[in-house]
Structure formats: C-alpha cells, structure tokens
VOTI-622862 format. One record per residue (C-alpha): residue in three letters; x, y, z. Coordinates in steps of 0.02 Angstrom, whole numbers, plus 50000, padded with zeros to 5 digits. Layout:
REM VOTI-622862
<lose><type>ALA</type><east>X</east><north>Y</north><up>Z</up></lose>
...
This chain:
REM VOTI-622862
<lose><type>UNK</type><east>52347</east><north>48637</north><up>50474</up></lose>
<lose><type>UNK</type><east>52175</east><north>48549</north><up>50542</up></lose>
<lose><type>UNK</type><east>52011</east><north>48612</north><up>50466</up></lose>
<lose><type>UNK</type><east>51866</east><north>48612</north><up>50602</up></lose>
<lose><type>UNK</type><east>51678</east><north>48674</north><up>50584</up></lose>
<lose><type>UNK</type><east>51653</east><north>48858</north><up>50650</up></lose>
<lose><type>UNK</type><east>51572</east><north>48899</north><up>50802</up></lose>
<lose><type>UNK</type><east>51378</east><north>48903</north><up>50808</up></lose>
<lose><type>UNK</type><east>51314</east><north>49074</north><up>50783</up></lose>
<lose><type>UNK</type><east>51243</east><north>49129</north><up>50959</up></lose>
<lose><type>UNK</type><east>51069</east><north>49191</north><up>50870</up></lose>
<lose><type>UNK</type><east>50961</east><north>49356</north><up>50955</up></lose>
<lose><type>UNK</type><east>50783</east><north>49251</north><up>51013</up></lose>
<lose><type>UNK</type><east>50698</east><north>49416</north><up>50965</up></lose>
<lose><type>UNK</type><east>50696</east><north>49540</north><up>50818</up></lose>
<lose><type>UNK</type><east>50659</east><north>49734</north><up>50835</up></lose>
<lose><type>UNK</type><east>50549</east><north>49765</north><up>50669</up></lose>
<lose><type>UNK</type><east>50483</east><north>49953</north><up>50616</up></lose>
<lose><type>UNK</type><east>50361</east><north>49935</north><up>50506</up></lose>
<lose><type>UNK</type><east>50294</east><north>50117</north><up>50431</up></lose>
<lose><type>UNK</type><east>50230</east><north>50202</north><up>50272</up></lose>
<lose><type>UNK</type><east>50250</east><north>50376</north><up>50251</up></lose>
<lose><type>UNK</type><east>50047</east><north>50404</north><up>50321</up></lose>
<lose><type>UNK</type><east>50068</east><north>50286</north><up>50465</up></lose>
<lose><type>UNK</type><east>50180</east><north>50187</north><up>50585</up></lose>
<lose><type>UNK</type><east>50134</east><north>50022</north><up>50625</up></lose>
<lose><type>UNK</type><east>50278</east><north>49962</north><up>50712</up></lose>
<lose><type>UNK</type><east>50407</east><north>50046</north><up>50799</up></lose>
<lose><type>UNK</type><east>50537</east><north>49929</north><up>50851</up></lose>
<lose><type>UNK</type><east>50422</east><north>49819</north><up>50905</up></lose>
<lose><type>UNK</type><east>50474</east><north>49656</north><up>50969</up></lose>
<lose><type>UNK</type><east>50399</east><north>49502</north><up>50840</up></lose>
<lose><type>UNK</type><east>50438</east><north>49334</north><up>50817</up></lose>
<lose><type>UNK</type><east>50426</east><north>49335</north><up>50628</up></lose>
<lose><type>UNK</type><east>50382</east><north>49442</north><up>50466</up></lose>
<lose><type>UNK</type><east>50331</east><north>49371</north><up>50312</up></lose>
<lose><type>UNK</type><east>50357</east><north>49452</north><up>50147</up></lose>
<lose><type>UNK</type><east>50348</east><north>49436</north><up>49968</up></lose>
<lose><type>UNK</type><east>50491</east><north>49514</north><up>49859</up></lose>
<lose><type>UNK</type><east>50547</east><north>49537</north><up>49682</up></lose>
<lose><type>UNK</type><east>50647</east><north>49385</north><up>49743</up></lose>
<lose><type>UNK</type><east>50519</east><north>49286</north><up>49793</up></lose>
<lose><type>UNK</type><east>50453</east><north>49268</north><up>49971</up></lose>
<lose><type>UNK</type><east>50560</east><north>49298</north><up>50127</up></lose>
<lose><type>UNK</type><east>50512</east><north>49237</north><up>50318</up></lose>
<lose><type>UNK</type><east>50615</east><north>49353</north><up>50397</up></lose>
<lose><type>UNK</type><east>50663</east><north>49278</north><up>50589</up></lose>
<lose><type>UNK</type><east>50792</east><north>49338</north><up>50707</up></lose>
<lose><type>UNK</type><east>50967</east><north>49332</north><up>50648</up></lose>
<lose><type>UNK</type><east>50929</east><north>49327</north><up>50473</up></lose>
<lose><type>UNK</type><east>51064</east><north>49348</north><up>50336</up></lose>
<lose><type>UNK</type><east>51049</east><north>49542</north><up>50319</up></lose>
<lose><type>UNK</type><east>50961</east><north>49578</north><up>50145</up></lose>
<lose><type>UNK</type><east>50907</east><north>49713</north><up>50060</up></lose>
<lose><type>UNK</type><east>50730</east><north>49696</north><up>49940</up></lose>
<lose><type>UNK</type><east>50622</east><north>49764</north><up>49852</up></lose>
<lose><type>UNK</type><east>50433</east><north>49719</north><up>49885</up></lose>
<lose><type>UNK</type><east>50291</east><north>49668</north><up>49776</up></lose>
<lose><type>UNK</type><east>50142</east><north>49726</north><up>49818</up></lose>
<lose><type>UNK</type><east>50048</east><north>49590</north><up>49909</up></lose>
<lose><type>UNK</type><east>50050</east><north>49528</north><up>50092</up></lose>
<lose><type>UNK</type><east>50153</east><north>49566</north><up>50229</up></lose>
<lose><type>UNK</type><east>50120</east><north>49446</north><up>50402</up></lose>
<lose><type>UNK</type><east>50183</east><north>49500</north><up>50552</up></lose>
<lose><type>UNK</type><east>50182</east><north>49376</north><up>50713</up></lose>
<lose><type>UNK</type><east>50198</east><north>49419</north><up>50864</up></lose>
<lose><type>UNK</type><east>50304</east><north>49327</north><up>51002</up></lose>
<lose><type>UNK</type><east>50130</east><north>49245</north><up>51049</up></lose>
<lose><type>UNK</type><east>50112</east><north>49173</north><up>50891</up></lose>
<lose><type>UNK</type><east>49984</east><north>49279</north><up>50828</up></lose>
<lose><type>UNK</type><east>49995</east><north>49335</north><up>50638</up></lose>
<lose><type>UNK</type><east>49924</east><north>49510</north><up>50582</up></lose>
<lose><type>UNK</type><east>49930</east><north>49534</north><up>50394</up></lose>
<lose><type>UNK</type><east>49956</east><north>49684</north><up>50313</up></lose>
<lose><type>UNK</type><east>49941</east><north>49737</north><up>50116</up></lose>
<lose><type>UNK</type><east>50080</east><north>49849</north><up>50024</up></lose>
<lose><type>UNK</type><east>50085</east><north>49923</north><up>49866</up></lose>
<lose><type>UNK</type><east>50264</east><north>49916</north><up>49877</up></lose>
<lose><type>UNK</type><east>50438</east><north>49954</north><up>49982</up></lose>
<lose><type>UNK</type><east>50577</east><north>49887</north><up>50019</up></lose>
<lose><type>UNK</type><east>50628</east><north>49750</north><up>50180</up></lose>
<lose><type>UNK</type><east>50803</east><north>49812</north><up>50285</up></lose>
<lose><type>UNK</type><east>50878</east><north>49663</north><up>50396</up></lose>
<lose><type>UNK</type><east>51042</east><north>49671</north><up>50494</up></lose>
<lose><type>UNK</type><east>51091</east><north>49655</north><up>50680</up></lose>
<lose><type>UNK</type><east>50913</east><north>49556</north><up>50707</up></lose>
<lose><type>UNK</type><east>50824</east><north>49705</north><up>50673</up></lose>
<lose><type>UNK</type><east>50736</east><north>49726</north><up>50520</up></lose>
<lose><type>UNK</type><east>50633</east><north>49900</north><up>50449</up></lose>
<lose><type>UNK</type><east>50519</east><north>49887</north><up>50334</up></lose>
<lose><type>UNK</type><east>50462</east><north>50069</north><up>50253</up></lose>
<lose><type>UNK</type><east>50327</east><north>50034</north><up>50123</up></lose>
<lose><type>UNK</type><east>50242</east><north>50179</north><up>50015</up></lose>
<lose><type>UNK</type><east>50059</east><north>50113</north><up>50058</up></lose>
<lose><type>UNK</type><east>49990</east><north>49992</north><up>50191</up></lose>
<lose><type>UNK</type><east>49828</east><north>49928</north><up>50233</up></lose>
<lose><type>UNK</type><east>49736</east><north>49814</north><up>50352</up></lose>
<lose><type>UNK</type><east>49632</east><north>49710</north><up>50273</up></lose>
<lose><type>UNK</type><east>49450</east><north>49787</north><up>50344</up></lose>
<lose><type>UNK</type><east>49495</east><north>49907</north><up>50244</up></lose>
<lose><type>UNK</type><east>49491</east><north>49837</north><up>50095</up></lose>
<lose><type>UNK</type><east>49344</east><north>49784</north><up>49985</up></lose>
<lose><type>UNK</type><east>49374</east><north>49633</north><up>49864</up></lose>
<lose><type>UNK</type><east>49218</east><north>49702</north><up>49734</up></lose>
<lose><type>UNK</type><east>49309</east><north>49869</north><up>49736</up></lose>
<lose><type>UNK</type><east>49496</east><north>49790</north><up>49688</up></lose>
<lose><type>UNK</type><east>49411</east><north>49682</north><up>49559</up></lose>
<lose><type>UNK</type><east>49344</east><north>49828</north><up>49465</up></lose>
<lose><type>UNK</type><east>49513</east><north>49922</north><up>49490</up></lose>
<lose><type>UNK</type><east>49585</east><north>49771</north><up>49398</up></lose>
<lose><type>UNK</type><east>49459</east><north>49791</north><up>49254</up></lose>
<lose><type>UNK</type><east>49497</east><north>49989</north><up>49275</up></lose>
<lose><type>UNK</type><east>49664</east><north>49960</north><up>49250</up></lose>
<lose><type>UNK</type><east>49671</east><north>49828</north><up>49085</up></lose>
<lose><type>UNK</type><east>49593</east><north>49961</north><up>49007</up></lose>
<lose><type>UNK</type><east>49701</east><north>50079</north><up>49044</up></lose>
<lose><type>UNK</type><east>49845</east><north>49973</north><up>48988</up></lose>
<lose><type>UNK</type><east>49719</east><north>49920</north><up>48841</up></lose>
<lose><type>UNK</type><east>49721</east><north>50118</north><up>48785</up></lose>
<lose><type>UNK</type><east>49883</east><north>50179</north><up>48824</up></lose>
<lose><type>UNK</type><east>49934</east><north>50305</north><up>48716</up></lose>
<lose><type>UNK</type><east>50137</east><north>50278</north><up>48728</up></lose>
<lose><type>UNK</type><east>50263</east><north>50162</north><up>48808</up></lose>
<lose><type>UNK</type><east>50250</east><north>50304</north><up>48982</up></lose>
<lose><type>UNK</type><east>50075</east><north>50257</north><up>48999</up></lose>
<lose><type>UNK</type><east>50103</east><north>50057</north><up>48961</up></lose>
<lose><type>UNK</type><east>50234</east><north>50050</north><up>49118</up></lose>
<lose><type>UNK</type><east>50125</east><north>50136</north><up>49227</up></lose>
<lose><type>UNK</type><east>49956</east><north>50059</north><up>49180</up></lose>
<lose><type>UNK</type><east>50067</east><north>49892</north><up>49195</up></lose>
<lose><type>UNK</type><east>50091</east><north>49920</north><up>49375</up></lose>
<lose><type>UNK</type><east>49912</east><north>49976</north><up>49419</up></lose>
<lose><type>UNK</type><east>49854</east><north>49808</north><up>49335</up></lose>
<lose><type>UNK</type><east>50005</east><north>49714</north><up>49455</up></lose>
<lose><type>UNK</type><east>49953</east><north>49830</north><up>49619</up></lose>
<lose><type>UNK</type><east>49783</east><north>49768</north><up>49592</up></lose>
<lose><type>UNK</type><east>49773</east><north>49594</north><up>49554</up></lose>
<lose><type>UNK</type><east>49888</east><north>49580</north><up>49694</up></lose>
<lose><type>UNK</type><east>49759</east><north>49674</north><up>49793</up></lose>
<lose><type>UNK</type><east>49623</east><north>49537</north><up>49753</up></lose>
<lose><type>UNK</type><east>49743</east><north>49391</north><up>49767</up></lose>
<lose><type>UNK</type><east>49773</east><north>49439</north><up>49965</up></lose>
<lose><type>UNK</type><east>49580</east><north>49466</north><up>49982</up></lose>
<lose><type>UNK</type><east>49495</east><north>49307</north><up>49914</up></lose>
C-alpha cells in the first residue's frame, strides 16, 4: 500500500454571511470577502471555506469586508459565529455601528457598572454586574 497527499480542497472564492440581531439585519447572505471576530476562543478571521465552527462571541468588534476590500466594523454585546458550506451566520443579541456609540458615555457605564459589582448584594448580582463591567470595557476598548 503507497501513502500519497490528498487532493487540494477546491475552496468557494466567496462566502454568503447573514449577519442579524434580533432588532436588525445587517446582512442577508451577503456576499463578503472576510469577517473578523473575537470569541471566547480567541479571535477568528473567518474566510471562505473555513473549518466549520461553532462560537460563542465576546462582546467587542466584529469587521466585515467586502469583496472590494472595504472593512465595516460592527460592535456586539454578544452571539454566537455559524460556519459551514462557506457560508457563515452570525446572530448576535445587540449590534451597533460605531456613530452610534459615544466613548464618554461607555466610560461612565464602566464606572456604573464597578459599582454595581462593588455593591452586589449576592453571588446573582456579582455574575451579572460582572458582565456589564466586561460588555462595557469592551465597549470603550473598540472606541478609543
């Protein structure tokens, strides 16, 4: 019996990506050249014919390019990333562009939110204060 390398993988040049929260679609199998995420994982660039995965997101920054090369970046409290067949869907709880975002206003939600965690009353309150405090730092990380 002779070993031999496998066949290259013939690989899609172009990825169908939905992209949607439960407010808003951004995306509906939309043709891009590459998404960009950040996971519990770590961070992902997500091209055609990637290894199908399944993630969860961090809140943070999601970049989308287009097939010109253009790169539109998105913020996400959280979701999850969906790859397989060179498609990929991407359903987060909350998106937003980042006009709409102001970096004074997710610095004082950070301070907002220490003392939250600061003052919470039981372990309930910790956990979700904890993730308010994550949510939001994240938030001024992907404006500054």
């Amino acid at each position: 019996m002779v070993r031999s390398y496998a066949e290259a993988a013939t690989s899609p040049a172009q990825m169908s990506f939905t992209f949607a929260s439960p407010t808003q679609v951004l995306y509906n199998r939309a043709t891009v050249k590459q998404v960009d995420v950040l996971t519990l994982s770590g961070s992902f660039r997500i091209l055609a014919a990637h290894v199908p995965t399944l993630q969860v997101l961090k809140p943070g920054v999601v970049t989308v390019f287009a097939e010109d090369g253009t790169a539109t970046r998105y913020f996400v409290s959280s979701g999850s990333n969906i790859n397989a067949d060179s498609s990929m869907q991407l359903p987060a709880e909350e998106v937003a562009t980042s006009d709409m975002l102001d970096l004074a206003t997710a610095k004082s939600n950070v301070n907002k939110a220490l003392s939250h965690l600061a003052a919470a009353p039981d372990e309930t309150a910790k956990v979700e204060a904890q993730i308010n405090v994550e949510a939001s730092e994240a938030l001024v990380k992907a404006l500054e």
